[in-house]
VEXTI-349400 format. One record per residue: residue number from 0; x negated, y negated, z negated of N, C-alpha, C in turn. Coordinates in steps of 0.1 Angstrom, whole numbers. Each point is the difference from the previous one (the first is absolute). Layout:
N
<nuba pos="NUM" n_X="X" n_Y="Y" n_Z="Z" ca_X="X" ca_Y="Y" ca_Z="Z" c_X="X" c_Y="Y" c_Z="Z"/>
...
end
This chain:
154
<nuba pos="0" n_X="-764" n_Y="-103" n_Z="361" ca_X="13" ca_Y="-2" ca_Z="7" c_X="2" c_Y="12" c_Z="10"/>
<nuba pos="1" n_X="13" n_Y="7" n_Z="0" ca_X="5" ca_Y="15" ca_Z="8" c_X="4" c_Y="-11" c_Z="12"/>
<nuba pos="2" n_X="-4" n_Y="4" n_Z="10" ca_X="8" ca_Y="-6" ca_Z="11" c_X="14" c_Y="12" c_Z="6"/>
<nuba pos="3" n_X="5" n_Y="-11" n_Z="7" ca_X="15" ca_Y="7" ca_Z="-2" c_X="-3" c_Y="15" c_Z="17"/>
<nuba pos="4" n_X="10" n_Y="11" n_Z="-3" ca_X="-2" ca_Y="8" ca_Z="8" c_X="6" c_Y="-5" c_Z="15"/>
<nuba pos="5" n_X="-5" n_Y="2" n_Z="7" ca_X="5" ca_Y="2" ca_Z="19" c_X="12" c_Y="7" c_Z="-1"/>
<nuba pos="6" n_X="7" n_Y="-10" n_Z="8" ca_X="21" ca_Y="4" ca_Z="-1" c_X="-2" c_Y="6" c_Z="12"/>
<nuba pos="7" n_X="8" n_Y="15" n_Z="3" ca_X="-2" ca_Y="5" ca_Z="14" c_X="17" c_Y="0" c_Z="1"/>
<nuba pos="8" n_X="4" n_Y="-6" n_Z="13" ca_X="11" ca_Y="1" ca_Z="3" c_X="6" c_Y="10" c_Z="9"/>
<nuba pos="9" n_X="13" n_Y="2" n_Z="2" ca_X="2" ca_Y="12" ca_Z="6" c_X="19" c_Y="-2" c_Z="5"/>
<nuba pos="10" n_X="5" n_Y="4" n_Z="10" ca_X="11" ca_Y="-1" ca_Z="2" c_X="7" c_Y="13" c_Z="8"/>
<nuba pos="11" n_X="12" n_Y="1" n_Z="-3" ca_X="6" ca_Y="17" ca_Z="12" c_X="1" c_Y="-6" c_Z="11"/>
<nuba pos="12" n_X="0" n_Y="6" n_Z="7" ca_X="4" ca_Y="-2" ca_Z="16" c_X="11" c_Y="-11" c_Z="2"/>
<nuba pos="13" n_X="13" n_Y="0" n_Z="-1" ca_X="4" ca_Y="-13" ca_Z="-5" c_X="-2" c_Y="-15" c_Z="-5"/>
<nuba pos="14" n_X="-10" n_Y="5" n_Z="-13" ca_X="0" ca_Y="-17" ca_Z="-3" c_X="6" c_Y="1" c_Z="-12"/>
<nuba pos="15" n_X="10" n_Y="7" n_Z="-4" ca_X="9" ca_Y="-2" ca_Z="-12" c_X="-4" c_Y="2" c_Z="-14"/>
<nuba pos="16" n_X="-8" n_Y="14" n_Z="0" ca_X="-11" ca_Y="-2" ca_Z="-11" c_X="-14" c_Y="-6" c_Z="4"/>
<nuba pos="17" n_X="0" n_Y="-2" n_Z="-16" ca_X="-17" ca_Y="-6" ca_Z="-1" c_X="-5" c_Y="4" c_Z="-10"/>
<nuba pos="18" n_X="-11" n_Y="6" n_Z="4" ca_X="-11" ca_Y="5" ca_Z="-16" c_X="-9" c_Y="-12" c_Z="0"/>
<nuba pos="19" n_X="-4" n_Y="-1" n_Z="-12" ca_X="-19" ca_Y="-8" ca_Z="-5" c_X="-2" c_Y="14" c_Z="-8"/>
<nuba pos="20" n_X="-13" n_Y="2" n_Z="4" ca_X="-10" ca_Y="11" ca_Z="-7" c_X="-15" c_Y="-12" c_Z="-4"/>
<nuba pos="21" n_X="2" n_Y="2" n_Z="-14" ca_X="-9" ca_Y="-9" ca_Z="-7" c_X="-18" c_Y="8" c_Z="-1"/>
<nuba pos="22" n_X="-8" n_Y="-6" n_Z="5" ca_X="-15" ca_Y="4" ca_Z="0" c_X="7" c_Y="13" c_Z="11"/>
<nuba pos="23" n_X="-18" n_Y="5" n_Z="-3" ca_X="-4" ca_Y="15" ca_Z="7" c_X="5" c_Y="11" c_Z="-5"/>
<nuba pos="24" n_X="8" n_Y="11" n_Z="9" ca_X="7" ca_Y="12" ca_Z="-2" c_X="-11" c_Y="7" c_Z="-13"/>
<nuba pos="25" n_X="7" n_Y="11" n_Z="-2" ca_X="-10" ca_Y="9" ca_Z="-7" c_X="-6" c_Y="12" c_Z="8"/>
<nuba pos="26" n_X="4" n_Y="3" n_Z="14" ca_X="-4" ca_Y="3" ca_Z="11" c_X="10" c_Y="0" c_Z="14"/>
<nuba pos="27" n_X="-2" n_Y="5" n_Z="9" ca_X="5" ca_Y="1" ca_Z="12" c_X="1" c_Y="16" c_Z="6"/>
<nuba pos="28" n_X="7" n_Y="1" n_Z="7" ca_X="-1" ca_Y="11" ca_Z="6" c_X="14" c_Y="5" c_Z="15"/>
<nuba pos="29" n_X="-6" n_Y="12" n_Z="-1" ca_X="13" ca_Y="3" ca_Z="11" c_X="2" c_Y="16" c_Z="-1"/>
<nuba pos="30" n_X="11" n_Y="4" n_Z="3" ca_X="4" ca_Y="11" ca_Z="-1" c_X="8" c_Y="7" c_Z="11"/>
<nuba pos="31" n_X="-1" n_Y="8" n_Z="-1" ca_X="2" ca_Y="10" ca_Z="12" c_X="10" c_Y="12" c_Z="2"/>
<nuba pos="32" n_X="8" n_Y="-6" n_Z="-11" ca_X="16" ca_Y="14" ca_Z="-4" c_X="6" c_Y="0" c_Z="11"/>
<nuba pos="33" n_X="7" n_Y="9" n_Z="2" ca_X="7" ca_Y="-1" ca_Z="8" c_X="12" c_Y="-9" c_Z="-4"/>
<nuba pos="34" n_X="5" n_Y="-1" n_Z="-12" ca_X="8" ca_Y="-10" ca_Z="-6" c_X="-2" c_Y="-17" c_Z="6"/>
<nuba pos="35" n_X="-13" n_Y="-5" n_Z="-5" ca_X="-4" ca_Y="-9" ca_Z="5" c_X="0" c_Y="-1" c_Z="17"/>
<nuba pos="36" n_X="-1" n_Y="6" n_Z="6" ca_X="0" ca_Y="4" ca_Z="18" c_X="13" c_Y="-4" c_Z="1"/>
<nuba pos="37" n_X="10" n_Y="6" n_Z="-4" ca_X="15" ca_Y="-1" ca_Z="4" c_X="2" c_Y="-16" c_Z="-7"/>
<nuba pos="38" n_X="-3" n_Y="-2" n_Z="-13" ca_X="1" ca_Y="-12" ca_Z="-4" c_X="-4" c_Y="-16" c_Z="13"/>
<nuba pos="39" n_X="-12" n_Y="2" n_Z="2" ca_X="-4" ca_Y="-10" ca_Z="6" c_X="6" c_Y="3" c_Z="16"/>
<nuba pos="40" n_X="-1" n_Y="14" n_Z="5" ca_X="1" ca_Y="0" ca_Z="14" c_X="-16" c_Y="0" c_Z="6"/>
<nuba pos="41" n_X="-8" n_Y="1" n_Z="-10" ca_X="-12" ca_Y="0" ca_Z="8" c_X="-15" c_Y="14" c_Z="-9"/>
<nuba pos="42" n_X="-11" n_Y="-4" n_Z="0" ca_X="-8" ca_Y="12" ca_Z="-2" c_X="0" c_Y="-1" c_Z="-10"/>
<nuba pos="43" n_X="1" n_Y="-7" n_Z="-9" ca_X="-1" ca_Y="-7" ca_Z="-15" c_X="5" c_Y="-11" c_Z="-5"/>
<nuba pos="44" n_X="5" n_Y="3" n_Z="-14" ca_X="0" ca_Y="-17" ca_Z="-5" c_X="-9" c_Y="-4" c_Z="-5"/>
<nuba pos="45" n_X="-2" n_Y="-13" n_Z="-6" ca_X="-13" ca_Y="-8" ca_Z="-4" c_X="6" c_Y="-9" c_Z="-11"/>
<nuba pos="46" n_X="-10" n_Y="3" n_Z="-14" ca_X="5" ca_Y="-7" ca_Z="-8" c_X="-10" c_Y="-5" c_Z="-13"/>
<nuba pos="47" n_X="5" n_Y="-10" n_Z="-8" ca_X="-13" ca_Y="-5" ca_Z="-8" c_X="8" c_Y="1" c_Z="-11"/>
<nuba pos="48" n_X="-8" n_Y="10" n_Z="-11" ca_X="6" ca_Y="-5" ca_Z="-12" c_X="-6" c_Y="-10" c_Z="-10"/>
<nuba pos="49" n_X="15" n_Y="-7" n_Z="-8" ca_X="-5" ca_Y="-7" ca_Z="-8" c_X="1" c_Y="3" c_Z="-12"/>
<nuba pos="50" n_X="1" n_Y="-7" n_Z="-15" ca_X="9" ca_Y="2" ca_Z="-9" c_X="14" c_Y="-6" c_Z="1"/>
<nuba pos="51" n_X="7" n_Y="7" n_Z="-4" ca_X="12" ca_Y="-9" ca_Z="-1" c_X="3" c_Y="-14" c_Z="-1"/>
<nuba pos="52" n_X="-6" n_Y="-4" n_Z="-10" ca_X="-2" ca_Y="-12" ca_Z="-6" c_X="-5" c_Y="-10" c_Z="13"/>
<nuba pos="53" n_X="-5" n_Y="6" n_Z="8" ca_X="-8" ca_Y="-8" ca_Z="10" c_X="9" c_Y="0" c_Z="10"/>
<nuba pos="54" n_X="6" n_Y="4" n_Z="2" ca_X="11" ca_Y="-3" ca_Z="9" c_X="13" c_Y="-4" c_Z="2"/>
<nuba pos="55" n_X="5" n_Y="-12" n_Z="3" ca_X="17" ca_Y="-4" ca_Z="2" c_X="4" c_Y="1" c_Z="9"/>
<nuba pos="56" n_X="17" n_Y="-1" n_Z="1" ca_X="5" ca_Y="-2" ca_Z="8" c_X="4" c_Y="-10" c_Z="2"/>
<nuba pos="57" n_X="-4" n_Y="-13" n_Z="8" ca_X="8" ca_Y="-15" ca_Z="-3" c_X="6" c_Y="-3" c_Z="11"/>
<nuba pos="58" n_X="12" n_Y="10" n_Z="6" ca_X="8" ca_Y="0" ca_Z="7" c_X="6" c_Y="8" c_Z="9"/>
<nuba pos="59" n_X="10" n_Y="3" n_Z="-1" ca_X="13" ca_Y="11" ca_Z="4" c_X="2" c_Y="7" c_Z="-6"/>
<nuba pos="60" n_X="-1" n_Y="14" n_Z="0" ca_X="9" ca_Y="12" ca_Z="-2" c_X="-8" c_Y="16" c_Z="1"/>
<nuba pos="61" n_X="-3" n_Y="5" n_Z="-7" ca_X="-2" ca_Y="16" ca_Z="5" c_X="7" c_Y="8" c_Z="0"/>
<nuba pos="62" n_X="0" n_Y="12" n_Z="3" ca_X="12" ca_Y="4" ca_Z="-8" c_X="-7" c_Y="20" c_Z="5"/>
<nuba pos="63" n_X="2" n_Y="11" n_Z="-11" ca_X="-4" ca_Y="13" ca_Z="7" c_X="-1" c_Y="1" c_Z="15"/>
<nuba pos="64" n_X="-13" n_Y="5" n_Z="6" ca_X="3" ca_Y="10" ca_Z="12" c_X="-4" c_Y="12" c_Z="0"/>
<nuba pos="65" n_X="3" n_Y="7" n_Z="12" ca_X="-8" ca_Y="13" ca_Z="-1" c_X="12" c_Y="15" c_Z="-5"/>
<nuba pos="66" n_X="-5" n_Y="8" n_Z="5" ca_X="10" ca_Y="9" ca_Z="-4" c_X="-1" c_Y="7" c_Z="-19"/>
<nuba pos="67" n_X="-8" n_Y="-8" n_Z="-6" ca_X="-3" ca_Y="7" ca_Z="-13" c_X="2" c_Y="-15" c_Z="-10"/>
<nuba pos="68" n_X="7" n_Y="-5" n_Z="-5" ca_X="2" ca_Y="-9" ca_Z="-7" c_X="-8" c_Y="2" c_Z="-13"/>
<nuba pos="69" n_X="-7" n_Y="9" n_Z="-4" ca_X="-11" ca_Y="-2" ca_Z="-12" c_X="-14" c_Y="0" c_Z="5"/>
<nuba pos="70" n_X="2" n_Y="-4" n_Z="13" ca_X="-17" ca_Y="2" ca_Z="2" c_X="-4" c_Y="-16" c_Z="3"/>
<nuba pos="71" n_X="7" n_Y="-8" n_Z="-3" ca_X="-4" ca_Y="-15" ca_Z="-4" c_X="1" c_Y="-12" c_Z="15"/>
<nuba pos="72" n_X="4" n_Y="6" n_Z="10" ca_X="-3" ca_Y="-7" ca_Z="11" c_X="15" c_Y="-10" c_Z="3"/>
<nuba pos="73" n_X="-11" n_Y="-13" n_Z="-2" ca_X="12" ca_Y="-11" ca_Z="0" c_X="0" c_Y="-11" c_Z="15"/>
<nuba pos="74" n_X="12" n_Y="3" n_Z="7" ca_X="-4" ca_Y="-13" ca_Z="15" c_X="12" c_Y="-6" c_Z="-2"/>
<nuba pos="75" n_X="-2" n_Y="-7" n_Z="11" ca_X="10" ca_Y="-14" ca_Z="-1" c_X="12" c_Y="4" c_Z="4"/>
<nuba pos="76" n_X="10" n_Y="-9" n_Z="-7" ca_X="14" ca_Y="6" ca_Z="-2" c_X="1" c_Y="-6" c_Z="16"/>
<nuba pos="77" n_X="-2" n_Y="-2" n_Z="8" ca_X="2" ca_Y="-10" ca_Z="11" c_X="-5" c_Y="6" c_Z="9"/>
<nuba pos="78" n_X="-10" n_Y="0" n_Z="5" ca_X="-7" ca_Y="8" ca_Z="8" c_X="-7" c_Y="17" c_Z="-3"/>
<nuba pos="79" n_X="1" n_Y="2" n_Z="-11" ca_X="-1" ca_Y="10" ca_Z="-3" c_X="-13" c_Y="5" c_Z="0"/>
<nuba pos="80" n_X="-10" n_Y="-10" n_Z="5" ca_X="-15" ca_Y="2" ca_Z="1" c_X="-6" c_Y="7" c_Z="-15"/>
<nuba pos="81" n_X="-7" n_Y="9" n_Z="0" ca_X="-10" ca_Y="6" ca_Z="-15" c_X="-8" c_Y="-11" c_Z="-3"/>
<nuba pos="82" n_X="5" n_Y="-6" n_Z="-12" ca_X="-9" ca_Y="-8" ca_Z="-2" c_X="-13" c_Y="5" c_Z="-15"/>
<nuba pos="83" n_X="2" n_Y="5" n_Z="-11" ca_X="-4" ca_Y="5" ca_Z="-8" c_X="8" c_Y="14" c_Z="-8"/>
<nuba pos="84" n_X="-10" n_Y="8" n_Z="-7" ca_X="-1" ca_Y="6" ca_Z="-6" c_X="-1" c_Y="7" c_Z="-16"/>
<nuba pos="85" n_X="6" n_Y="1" n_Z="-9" ca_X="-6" ca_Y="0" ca_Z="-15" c_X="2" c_Y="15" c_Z="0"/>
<nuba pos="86" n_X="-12" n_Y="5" n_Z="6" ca_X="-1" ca_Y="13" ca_Z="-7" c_X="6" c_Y="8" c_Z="-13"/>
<nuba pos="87" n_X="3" n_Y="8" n_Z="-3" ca_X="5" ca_Y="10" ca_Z="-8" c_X="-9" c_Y="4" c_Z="-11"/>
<nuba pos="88" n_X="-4" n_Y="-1" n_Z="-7" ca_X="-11" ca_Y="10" ca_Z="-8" c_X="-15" c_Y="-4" c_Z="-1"/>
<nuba pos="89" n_X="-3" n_Y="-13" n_Z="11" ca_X="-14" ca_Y="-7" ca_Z="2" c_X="-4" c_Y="-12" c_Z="-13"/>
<nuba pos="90" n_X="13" n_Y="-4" n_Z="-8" ca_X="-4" ca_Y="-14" ca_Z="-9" c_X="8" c_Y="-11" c_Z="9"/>
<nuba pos="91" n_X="0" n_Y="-12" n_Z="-10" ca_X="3" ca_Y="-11" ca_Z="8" c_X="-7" c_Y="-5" c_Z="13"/>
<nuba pos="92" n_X="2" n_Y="4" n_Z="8" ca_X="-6" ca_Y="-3" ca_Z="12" c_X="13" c_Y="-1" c_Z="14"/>
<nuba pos="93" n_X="-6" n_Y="-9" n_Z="6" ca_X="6" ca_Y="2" ca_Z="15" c_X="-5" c_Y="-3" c_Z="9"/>
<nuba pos="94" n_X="8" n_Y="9" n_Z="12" ca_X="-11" ca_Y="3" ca_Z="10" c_X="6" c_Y="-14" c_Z="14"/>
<nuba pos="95" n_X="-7" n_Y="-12" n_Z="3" ca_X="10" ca_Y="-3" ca_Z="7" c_X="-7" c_Y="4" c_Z="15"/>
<nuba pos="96" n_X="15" n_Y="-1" n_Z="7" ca_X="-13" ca_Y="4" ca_Z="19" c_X="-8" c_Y="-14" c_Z="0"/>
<nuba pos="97" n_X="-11" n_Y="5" n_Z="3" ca_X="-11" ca_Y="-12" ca_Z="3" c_X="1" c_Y="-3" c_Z="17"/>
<nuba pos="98" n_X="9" n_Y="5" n_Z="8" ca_X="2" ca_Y="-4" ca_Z="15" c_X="9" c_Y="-13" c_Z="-1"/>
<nuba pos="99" n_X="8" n_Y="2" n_Z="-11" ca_X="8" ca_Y="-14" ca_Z="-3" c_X="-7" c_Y="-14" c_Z="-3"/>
<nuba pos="100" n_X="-13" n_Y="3" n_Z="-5" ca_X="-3" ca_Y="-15" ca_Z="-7" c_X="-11" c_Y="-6" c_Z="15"/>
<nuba pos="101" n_X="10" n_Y="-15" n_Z="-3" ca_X="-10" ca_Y="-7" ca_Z="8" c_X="-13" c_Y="2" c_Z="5"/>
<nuba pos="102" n_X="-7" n_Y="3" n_Z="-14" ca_X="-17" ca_Y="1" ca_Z="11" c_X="-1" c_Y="18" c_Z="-6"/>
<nuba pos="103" n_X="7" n_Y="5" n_Z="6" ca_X="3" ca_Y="14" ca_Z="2" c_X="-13" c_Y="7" c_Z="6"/>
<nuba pos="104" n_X="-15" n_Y="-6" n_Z="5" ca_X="-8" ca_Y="3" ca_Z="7" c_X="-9" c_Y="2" c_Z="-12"/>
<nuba pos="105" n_X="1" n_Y="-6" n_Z="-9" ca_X="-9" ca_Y="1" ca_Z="-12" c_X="3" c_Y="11" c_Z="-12"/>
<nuba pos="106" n_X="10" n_Y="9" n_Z="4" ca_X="3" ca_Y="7" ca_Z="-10" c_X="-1" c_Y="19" c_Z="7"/>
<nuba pos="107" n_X="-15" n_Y="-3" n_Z="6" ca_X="-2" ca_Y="16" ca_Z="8" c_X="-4" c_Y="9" c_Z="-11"/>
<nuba pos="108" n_X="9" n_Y="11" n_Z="8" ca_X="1" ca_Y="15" ca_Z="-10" c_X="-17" c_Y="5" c_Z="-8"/>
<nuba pos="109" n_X="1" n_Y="0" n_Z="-15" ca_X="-14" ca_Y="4" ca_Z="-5" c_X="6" c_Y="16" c_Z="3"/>
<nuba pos="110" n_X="14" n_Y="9" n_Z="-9" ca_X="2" ca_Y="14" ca_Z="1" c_X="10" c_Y="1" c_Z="5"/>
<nuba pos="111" n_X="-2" n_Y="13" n_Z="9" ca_X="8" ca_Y="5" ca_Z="8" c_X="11" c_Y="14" c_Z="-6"/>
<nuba pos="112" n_X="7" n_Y="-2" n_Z="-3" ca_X="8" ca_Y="14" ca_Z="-4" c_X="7" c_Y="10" c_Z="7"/>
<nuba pos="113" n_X="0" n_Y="8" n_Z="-2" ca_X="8" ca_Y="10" ca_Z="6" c_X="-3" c_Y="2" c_Z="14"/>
<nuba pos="114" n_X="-14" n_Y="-1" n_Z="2" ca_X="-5" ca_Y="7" ca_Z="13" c_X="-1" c_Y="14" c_Z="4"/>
<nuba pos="115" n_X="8" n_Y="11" n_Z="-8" ca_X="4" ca_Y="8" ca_Z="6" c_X="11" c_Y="-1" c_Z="3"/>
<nuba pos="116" n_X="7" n_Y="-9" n_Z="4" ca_X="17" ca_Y="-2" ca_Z="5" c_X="-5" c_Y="-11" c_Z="15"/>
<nuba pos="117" n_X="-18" n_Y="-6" n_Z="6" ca_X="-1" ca_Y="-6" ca_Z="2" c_X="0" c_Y="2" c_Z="14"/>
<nuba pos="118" n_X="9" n_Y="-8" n_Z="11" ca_X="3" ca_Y="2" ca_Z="12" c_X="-14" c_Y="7" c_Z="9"/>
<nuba pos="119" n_X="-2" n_Y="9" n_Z="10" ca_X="-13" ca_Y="6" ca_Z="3" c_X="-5" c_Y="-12" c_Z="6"/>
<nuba pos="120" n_X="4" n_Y="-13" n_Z="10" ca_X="-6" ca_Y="-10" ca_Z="8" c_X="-4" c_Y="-14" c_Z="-10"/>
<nuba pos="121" n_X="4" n_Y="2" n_Z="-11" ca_X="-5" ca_Y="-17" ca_Z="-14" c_X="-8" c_Y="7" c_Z="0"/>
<nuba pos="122" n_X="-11" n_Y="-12" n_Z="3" ca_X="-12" ca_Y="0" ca_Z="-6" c_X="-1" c_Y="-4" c_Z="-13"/>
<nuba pos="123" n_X="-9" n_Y="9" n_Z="-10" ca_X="-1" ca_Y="-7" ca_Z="-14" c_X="-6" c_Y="-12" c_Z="1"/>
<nuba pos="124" n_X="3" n_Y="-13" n_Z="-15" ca_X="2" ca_Y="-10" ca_Z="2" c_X="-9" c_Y="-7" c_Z="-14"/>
<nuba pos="125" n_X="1" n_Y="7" n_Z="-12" ca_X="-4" ca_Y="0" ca_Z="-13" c_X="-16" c_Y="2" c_Z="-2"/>
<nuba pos="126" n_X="-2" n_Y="-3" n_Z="-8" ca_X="-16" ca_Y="10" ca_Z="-10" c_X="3" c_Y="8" c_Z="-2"/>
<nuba pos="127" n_X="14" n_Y="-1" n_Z="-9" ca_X="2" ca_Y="17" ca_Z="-11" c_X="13" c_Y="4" c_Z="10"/>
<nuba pos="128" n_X="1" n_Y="10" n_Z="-6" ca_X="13" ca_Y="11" ca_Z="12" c_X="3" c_Y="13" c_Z="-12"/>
<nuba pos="129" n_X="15" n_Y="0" n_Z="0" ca_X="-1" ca_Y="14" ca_Z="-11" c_X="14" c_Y="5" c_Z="10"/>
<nuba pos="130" n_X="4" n_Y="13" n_Z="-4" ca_X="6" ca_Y="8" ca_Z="10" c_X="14" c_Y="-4" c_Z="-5"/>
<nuba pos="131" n_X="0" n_Y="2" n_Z="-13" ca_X="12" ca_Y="-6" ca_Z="-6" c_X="4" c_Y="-15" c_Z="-7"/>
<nuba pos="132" n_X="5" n_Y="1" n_Z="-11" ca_X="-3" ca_Y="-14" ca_Z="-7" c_X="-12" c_Y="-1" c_Z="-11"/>
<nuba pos="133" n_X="-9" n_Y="-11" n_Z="-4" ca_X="-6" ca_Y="2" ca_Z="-4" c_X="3" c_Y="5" c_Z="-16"/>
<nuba pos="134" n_X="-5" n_Y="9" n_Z="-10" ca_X="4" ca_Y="0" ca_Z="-9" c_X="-3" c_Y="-10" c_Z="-14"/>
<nuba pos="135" n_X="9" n_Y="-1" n_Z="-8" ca_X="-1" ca_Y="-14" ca_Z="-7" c_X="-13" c_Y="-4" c_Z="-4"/>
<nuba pos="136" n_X="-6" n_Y="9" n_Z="-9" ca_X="-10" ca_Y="4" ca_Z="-2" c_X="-16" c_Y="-9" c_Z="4"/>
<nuba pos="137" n_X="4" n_Y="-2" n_Z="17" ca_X="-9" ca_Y="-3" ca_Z="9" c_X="2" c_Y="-14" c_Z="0"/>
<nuba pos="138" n_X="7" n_Y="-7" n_Z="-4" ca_X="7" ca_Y="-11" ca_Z="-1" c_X="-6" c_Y="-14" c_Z="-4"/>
<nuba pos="139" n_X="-10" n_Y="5" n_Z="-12" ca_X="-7" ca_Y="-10" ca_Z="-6" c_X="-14" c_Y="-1" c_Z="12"/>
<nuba pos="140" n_X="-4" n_Y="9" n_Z="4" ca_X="-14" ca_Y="2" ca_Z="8" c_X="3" c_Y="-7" c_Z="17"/>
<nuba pos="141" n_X="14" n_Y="3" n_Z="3" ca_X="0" ca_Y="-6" ca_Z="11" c_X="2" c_Y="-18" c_Z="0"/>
<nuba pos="142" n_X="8" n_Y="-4" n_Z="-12" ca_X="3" ca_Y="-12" ca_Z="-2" c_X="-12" c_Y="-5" c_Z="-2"/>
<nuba pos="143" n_X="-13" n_Y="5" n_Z="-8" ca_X="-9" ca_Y="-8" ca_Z="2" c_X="-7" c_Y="3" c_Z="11"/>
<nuba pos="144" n_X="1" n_Y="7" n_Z="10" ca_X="-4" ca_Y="3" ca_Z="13" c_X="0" c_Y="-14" c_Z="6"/>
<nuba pos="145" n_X="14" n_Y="-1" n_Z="0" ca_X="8" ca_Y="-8" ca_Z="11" c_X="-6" c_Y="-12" c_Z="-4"/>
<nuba pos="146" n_X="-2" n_Y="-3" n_Z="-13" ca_X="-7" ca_Y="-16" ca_Z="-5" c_X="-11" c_Y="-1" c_Z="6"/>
<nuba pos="147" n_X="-9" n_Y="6" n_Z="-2" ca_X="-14" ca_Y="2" ca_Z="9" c_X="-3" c_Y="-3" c_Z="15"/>
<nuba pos="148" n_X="10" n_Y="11" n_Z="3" ca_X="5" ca_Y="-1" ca_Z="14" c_X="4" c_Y="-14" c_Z="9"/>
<nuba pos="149" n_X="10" n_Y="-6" n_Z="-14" ca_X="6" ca_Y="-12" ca_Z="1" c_X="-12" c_Y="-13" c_Z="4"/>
<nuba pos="150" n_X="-5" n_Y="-2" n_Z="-9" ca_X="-10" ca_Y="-7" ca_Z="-2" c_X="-11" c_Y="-1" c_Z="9"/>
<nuba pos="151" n_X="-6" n_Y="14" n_Z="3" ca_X="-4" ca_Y="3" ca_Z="11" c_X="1" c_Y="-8" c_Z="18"/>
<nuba pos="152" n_X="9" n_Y="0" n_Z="0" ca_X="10" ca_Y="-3" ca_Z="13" c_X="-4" c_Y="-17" c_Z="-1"/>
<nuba pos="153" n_X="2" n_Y="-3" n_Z="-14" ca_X="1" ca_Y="-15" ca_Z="5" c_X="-10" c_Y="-9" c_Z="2"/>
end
């Protein structure tokens, strides 16, 4: 018998959207663009991906933000908070912010990206740290990182 996955919940600033992210991301991380800086207003955003499939929206509205409409970043038509991400070029995947979800304490950064864009006073936060984004390539080795990692922790 498969027992059923851990529903992680998650809401924008408002209230108006709601994610469920079904089971454990395929990693976590945070990043350090300066994109993400202006996005959040702070040193980084923080985000856990999942598969698509693993993730709904069972209430309100997203709608584009961001000054680049193909780069996948969707917040609430309402408050306008960044709520997730579907990457460009990465597969079915999305990235939601993991600051949003309820137990938002459990979903600390395994890789850090774009630490050379990374404020001189952040302290690093991750295991792994790459200067840029990681390349795809690297993808399978960190995801089973992060399981290890995962498991590890608990």
């Amino acid at each position: 018998m498969t027992a059923e996955p851990v529903h992680h919940f998650a809401a924008c600033r408002c209230g108006f959207v709601r994610l469920d992210a079904a089971g454990a991301p395929l990693a976590t991380g945070a990043c350090h663009c300066r994109g993400c800086q202006r996005m959040t207003g702070g040193p980084y955003s923080l985000g856990a991906i999942y598969p698509s499939a693993a993730v709904s929206v069972e209430a309100g509205e997203t709608g584009p933000i961001g000054a680049d409409p193909a780069a996948g970043h969707q917040g609430c038509i309402r408050c306008a908070s960044w709520v997730f991400t579907r990457p460009p070029g990465l597969g079915d995947i999305v990235v939601v912010r993991s600051s949003l979800f309820e137990d938002a304490a459990a979903f600390a950064p395994f890789v850090e990206s774009f630490l050379s864009e990374k404020l001189p006073f952040v302290a690093r936060v991750a295991p792994h740290g790459f200067d840029r984004f990681p390349e795809p390539k690297e993808f399978p080795h960190l995801i089973a990182a992060y399981a290890d990692w995962e498991h590890a922790a608990r």
